[in-house]
Chimera marker file (.cmm) of the C-alpha trace (Angstrom):
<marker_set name="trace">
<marker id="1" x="102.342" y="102.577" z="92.316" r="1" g="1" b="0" radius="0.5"/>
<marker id="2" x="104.110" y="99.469" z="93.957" r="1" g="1" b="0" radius="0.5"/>
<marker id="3" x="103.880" y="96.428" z="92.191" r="1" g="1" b="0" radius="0.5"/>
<marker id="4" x="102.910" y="94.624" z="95.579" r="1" g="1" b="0" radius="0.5"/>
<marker id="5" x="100.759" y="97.331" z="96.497" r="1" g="1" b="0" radius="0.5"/>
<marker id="6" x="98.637" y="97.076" z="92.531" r="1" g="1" b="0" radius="0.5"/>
<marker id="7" x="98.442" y="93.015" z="93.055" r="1" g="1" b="0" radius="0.5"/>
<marker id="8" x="96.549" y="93.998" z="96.642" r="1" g="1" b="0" radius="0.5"/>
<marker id="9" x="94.287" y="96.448" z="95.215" r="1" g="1" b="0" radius="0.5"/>
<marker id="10" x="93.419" y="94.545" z="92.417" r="1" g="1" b="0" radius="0.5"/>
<marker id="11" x="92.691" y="91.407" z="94.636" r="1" g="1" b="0" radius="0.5"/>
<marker id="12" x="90.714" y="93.363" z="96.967" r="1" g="1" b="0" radius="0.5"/>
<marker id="13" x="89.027" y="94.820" z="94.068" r="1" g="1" b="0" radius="0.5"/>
<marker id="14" x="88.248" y="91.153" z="92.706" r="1" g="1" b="0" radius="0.5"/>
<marker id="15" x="87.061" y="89.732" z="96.050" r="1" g="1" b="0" radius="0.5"/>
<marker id="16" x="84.725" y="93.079" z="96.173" r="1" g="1" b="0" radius="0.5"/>
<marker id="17" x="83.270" y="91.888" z="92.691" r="1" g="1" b="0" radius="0.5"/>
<marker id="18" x="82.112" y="88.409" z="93.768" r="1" g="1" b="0" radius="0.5"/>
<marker id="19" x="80.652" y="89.454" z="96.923" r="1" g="1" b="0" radius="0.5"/>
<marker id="20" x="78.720" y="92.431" z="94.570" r="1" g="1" b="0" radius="0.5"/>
<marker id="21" x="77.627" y="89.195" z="92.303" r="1" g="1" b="0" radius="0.5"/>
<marker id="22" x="76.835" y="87.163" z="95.595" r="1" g="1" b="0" radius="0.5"/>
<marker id="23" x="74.797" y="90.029" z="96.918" r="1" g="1" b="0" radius="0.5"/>
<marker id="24" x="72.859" y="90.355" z="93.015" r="1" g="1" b="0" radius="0.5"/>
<marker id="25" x="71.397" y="87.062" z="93.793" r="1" g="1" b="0" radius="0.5"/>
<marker id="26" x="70.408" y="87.236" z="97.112" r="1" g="1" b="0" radius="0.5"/>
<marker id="27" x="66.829" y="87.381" z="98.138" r="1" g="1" b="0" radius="0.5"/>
<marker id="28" x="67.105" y="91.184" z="99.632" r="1" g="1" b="0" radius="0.5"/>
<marker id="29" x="68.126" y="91.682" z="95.956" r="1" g="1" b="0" radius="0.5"/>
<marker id="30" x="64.771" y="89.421" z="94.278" r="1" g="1" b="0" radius="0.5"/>
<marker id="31" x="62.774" y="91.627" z="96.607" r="1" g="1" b="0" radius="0.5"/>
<marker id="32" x="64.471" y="95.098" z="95.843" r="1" g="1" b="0" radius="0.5"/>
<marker id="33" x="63.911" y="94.022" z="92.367" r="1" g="1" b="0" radius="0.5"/>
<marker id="34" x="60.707" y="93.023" z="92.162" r="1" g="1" b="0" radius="0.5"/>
<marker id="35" x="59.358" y="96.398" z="93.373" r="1" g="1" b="0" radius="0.5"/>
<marker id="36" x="62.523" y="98.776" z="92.195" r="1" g="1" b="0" radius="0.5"/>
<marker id="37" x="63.443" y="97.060" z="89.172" r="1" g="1" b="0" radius="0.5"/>
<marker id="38" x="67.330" y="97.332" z="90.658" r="1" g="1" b="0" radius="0.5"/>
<marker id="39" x="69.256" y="95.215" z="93.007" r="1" g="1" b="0" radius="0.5"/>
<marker id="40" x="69.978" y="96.516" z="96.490" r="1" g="1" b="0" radius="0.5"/>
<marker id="41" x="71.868" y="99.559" z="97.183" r="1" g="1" b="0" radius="0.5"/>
<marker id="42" x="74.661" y="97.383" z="98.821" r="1" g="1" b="0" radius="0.5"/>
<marker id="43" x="74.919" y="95.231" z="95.983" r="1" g="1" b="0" radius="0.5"/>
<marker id="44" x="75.446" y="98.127" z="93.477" r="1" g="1" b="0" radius="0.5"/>
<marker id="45" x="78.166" y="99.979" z="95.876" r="1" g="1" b="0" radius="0.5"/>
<marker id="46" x="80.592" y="96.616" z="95.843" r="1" g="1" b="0" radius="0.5"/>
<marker id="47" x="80.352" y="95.582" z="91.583" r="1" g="1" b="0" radius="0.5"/>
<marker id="48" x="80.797" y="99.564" z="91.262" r="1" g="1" b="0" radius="0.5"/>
<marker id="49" x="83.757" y="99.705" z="94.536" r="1" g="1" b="0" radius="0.5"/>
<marker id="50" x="84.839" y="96.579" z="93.189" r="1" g="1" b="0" radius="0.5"/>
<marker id="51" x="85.309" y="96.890" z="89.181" r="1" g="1" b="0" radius="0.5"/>
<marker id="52" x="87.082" y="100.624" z="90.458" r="1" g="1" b="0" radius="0.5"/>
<marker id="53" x="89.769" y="98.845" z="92.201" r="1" g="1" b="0" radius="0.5"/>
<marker id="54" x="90.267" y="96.049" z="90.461" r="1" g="1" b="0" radius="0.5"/>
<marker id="55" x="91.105" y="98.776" z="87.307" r="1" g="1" b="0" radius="0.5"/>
<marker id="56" x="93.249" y="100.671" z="89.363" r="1" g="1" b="0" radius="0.5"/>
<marker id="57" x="94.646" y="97.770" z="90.337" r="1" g="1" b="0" radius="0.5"/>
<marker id="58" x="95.706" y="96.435" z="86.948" r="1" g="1" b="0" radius="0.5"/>
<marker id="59" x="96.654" y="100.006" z="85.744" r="1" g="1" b="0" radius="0.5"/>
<marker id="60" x="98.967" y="99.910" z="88.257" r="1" g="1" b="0" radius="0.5"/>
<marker id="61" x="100.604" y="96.349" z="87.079" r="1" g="1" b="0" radius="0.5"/>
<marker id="62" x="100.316" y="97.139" z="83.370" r="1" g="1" b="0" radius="0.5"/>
<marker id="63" x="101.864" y="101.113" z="83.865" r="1" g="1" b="0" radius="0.5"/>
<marker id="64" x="105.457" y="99.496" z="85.661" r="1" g="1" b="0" radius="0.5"/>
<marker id="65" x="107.923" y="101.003" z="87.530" r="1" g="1" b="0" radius="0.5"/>
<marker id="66" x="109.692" y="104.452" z="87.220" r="1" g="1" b="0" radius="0.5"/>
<link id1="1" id2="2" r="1" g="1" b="0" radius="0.2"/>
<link id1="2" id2="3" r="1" g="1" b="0" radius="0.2"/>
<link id1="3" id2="4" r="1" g="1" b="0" radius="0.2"/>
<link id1="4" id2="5" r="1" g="1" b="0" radius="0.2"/>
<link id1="5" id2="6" r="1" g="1" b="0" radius="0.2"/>
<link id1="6" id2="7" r="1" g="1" b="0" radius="0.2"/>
<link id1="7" id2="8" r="1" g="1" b="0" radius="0.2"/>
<link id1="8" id2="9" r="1" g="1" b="0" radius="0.2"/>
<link id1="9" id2="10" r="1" g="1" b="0" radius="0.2"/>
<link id1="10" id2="11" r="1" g="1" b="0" radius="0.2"/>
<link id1="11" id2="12" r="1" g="1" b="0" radius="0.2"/>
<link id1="12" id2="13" r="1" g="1" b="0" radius="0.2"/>
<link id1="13" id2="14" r="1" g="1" b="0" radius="0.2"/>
<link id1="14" id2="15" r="1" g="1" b="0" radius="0.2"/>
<link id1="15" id2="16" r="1" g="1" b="0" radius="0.2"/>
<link id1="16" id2="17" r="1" g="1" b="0" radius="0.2"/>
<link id1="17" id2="18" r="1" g="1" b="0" radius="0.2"/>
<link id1="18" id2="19" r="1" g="1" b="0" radius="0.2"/>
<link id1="19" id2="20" r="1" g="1" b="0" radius="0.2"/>
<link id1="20" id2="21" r="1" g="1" b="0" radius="0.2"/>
<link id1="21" id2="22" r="1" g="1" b="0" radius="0.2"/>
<link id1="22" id2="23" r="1" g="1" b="0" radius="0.2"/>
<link id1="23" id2="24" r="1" g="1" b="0" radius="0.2"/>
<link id1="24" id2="25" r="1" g="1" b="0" radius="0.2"/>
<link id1="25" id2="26" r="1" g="1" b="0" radius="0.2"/>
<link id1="26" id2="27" r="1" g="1" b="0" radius="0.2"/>
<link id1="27" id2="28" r="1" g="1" b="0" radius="0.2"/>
<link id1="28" id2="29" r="1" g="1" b="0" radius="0.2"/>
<link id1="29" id2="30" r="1" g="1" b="0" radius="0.2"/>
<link id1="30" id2="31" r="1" g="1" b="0" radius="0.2"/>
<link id1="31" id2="32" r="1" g="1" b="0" radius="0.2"/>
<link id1="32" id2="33" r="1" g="1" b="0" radius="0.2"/>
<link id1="33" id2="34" r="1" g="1" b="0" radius="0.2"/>
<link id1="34" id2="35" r="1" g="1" b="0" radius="0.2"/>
<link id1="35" id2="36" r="1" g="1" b="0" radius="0.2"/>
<link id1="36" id2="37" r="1" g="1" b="0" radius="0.2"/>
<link id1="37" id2="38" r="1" g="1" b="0" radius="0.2"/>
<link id1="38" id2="39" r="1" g="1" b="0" radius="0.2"/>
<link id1="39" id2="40" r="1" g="1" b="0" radius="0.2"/>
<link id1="40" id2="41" r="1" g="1" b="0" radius="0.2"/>
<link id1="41" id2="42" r="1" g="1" b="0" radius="0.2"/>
<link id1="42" id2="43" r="1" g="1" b="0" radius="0.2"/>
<link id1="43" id2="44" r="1" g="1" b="0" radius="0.2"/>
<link id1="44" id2="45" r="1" g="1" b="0" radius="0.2"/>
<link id1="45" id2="46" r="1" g="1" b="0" radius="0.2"/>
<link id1="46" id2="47" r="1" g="1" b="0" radius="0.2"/>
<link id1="47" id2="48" r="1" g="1" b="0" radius="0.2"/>
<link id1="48" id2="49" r="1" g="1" b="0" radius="0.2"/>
<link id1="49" id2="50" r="1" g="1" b="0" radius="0.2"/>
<link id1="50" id2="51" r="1" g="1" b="0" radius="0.2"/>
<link id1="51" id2="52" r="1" g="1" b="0" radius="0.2"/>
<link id1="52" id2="53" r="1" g="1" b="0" radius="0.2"/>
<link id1="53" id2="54" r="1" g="1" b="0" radius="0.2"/>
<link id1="54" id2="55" r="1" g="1" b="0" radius="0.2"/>
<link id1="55" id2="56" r="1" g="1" b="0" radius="0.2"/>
<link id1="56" id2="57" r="1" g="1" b="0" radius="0.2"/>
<link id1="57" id2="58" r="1" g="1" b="0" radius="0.2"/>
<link id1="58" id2="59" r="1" g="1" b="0" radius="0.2"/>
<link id1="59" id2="60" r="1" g="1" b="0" radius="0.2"/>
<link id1="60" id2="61" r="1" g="1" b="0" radius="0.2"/>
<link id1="61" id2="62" r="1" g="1" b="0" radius="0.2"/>
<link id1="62" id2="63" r="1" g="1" b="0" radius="0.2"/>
<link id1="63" id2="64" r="1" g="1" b="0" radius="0.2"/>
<link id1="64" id2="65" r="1" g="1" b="0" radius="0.2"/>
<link id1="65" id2="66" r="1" g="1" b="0" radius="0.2"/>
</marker_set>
């Protein structure tokens, strides 16, 4: 993978991860919670999304170039 190309997936993966933690502590979340016991669906998909790329991401820094 392109160096430039690992340093944008693994900032797009990083951005993805605070908006997940954002979206953990929102009050959609409290409610979903309360009853469900889990945060929102939409909360879940961007930590999950988000930790994925952000990996990919740094394998791709940490593997090199060809």
């Amino acid at each position: 993978m392109n160096r430039t190309l690992s340093i944008v997936v693994l900032l797009v993966g990083l951005v993805l991860l605070v908006l997940g933690f954002n979206e953990s502590e929102s009050v959609a979340s409290d409610f979903s919670r309360l009853f469900t016991d889990e945060p929102t669906d939409r909360a879940l998909w961007l930590l999950i999304g988000g930790g994925a790329l952000a990996l990919i991401g740094a394998a791709g820094l940490f593997r090199g170039e060809k």
